[in-house]
N, C-alpha and C positions, 0 to 999 in steps of 0.2 A: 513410417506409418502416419496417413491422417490423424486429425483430430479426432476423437468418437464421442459421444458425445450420452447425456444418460437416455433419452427419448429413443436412441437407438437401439441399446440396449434391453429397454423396455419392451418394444416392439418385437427384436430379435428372442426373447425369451417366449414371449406369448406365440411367435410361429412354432417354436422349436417343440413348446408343451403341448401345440394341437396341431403341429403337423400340416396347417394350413393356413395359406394366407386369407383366407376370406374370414373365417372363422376366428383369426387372428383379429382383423379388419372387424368383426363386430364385435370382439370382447370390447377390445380400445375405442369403439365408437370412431373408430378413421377409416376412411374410403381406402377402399384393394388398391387404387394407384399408390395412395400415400405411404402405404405398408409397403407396398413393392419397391418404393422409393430408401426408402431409411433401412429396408433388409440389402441392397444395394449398395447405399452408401457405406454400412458398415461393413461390408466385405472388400468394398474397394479400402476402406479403412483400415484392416487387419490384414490386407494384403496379400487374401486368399477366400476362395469358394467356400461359405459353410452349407451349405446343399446342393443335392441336384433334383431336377423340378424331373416331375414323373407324370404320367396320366392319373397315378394316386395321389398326388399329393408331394408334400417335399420329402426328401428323405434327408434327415442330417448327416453331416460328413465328420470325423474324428474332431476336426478343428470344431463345428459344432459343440460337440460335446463337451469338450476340454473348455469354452469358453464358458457356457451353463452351467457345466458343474463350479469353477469358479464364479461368475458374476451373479447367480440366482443367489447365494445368499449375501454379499454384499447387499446387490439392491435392495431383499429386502430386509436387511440391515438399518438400509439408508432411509426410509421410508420410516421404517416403523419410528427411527429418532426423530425425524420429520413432523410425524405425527404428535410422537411424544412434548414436540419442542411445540407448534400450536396448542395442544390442551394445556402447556404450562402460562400460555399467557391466560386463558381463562376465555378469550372469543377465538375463533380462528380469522385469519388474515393479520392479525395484530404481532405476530410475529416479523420483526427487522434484521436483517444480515449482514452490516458492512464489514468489507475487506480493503483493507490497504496496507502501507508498510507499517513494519512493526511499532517503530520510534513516535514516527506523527503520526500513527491514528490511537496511541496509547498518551502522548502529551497533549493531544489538540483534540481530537474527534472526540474520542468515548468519555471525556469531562463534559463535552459541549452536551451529547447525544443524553447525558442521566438524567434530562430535564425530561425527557420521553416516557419516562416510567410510571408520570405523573397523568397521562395522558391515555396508560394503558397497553403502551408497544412495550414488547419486551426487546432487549438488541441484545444481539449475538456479534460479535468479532473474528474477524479468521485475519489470519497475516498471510502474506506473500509478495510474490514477484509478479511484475506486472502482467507476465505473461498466463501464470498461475491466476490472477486474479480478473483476466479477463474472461480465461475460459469456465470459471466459476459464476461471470457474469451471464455471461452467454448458456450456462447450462440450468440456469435460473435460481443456482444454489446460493448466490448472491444477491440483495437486492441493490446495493449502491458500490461502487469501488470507487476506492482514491488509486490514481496512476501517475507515474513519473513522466508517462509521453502521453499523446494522445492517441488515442487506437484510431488503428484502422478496418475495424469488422464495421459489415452491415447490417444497420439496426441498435448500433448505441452510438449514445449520445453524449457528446464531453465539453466540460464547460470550463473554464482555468477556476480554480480555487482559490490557488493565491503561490508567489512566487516565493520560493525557497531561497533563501540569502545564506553565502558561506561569510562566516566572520572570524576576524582573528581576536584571539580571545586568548587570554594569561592571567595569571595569581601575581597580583602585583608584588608583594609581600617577600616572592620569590625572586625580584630583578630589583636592581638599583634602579631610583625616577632615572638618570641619565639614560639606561638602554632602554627603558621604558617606553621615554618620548622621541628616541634616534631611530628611525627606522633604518640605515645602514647600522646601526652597534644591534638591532632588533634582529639583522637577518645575521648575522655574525653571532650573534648569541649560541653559546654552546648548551644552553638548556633544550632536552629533548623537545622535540615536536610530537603533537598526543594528535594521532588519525584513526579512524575509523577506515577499516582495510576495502567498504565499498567507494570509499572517496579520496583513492589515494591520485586518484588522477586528476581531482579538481584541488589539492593541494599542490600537486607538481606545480600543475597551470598558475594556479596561484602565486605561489612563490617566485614563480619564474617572472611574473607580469608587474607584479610586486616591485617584490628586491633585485631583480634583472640576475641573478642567480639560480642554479641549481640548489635544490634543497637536499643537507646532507644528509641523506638517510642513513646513514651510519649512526644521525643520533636521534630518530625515529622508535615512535613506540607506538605500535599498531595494534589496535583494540576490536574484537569481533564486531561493536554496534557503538552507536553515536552516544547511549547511555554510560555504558564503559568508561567511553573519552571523556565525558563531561567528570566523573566522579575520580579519573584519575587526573584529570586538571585540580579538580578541586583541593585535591590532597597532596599533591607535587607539585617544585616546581617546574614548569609546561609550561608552552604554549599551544596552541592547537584551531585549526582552521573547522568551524563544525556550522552547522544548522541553524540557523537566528534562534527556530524556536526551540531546540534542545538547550540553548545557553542563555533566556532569556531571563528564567525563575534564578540559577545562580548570578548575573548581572543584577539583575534587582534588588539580593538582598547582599550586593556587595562582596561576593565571595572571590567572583572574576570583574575581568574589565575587558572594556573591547579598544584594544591597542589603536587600530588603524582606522577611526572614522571617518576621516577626509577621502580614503582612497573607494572607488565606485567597487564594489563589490561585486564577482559571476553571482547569477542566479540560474535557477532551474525552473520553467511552470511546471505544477503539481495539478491537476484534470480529476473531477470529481463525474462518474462515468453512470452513466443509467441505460437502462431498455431501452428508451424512448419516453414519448408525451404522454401514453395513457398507460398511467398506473395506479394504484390503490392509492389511497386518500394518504393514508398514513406514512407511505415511503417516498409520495411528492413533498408528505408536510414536513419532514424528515430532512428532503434535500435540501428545501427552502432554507430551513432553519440552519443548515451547515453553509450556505452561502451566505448567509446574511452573518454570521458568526467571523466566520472568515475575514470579512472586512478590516476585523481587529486583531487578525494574527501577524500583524507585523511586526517587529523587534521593538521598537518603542514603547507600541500600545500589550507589549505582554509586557516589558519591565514595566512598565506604569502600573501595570495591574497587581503585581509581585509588591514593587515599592512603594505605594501609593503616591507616587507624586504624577499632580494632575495638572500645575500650571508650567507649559513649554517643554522645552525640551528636557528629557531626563538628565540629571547631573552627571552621571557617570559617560554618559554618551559625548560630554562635551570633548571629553579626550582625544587630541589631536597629535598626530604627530608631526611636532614644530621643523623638523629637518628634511622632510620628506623630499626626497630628489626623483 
């Protein structure tokens, strides 16, 4: 089944309640093509006829029916919280909706965005996947997403935000300095390895590129989300390959360390997604202010910001591994 999308929906409800497209076509204030269009799309959509067209008028077919009685009150379900969610800012349009993953837009985005409130936007947050978070962009339930790729729909626009760094990260406290600074006693280390089950592939990769071994999952502990991983590094000893910025506030105030700083680390871009160039004042000033932010999400400049040290390089960062082959 295509995408469907809620404009269709919309449309398809106002035919089904008057039984005509024209009359449909003037509740919505859209031209008989347009209607005729999106009553089409969605049927190519669902993958079957919901009318057939008469000299009277449409007549609904079961699948009609069976669709209206479910989505007529959804929609207006959806609407009414809509509504609800503009009068809670106090003006309407002042309402903000970003979506992106759970981890970074709960450590990075929604700290930055609180300065918004000051200004009178209220922001809302939704999580998902980037596929979920597109089609909420494109259905306009969304006003900004953060994504792990770049889309390819027509009509938004994506920009790199800032490049996601996997890093290898430990409880020093837990390993002798000796296997600490060896990167061969490091990959040989029988201390578990702490992953986050979405990123078990850029650990394989890792380790393999690394320590030119296989990494033994047999002594692997895999955590639903990158939050997990970080607090059961915190607490055990681990090692564990995660997100610069989910390990930047524990590096900072010394809880963890980052093992391997000499070696070039994979990264991922991260794509900060919009409508396009004409949009309300408030969710261009919105994106502005998330790009210009960004600049300082890098592993450095967040432990700096955690540890307060502001001349060179951060101390903990000096850590190298002296052996590294």
């Amino acid at each position: 089944m295509s995408r469907v999308g809620i404009e269709q929906i919309r449309t398809f409800l106002a035919v089904y309640q008057l039984g005509s497209i024209s009359r449909a076509a003037d509740r919505l204030g859209l031209s008989q093509p347009t209607v005729n269009a999106q009553l089409t799309a969605l049927e190519k959509g669902v993958g079957r006829a919901l009318f057939v067209r008469g000299p009277r008028g449409l007549k609904a077919l079961p699948a009609a029916c069976h669709l209206a009685e479910g989505a007529g009150p959804r929609l207006e379900a959806l609407e009414q919280f809509i509504r609800g969610s503009i009068a809670f800012t106090g003006a309407p349009g002042m309402l903000l909706t970003v979506g992106g993953p759970a981890d970074l837009t709960t450590t990075l985005v929604l700290p930055t965005l609180a300065g918004c409130r000051e200004s009178g936007t209220a922001i809302r947050a939704v999580f998902g996947t980037d596929e979920q978070l597109i089609d909420l962009l494109t259905d306009g339930c969304v006003d900004l997403a953060i994504t792990m790729r770049r889309p390819s729909v027509p009509g938004l626009r994506a920009v790199a935000l800032l490049e996601e760094e996997f890093i290898l990260v430990g409880k020093l406290d837990s390993m002798s300095a000796e296997v600490a600074d060896d990167a061969n006693l490091l990959a040989r280390n029988t201390l578990p390895a702490v992953a986050c089950e979405a990123d078990l592939s850029m650990v394989r990769r890792y380790w393999t590129a690394v320590f030119g071994r296989a990494l033994d999952e047999d002594l692997m502990m895999v955590v639903p989300d990158t939050r997990s991983a970080v607090e059961a590094l915190r607490r055990g000893g681990s090692v564990g390959i995660l997100p610069h910025y989910m390990v930047a506030e524990a590096v900072g105030r010394g809880e963890l360390a980052v093992l391997c700083s000499t070696v070039k680390l994979p990264s991922n871009p991260i794509f900060l997604v919009d409508r396009g160039e004409h949009m309300p004042a408030h969710i261009a000033g919105t994106r502005d202010q998330l790009l210009m932010a960004a600049k300082a999400w890098d592993l450095e400049s967040l432990v700096s910001a955690v540890s307060g040290v502001r001349d060179g390089r951060v101390d903990i960062l000096r850590r190298d591994l002296r052996h590294f082959q």
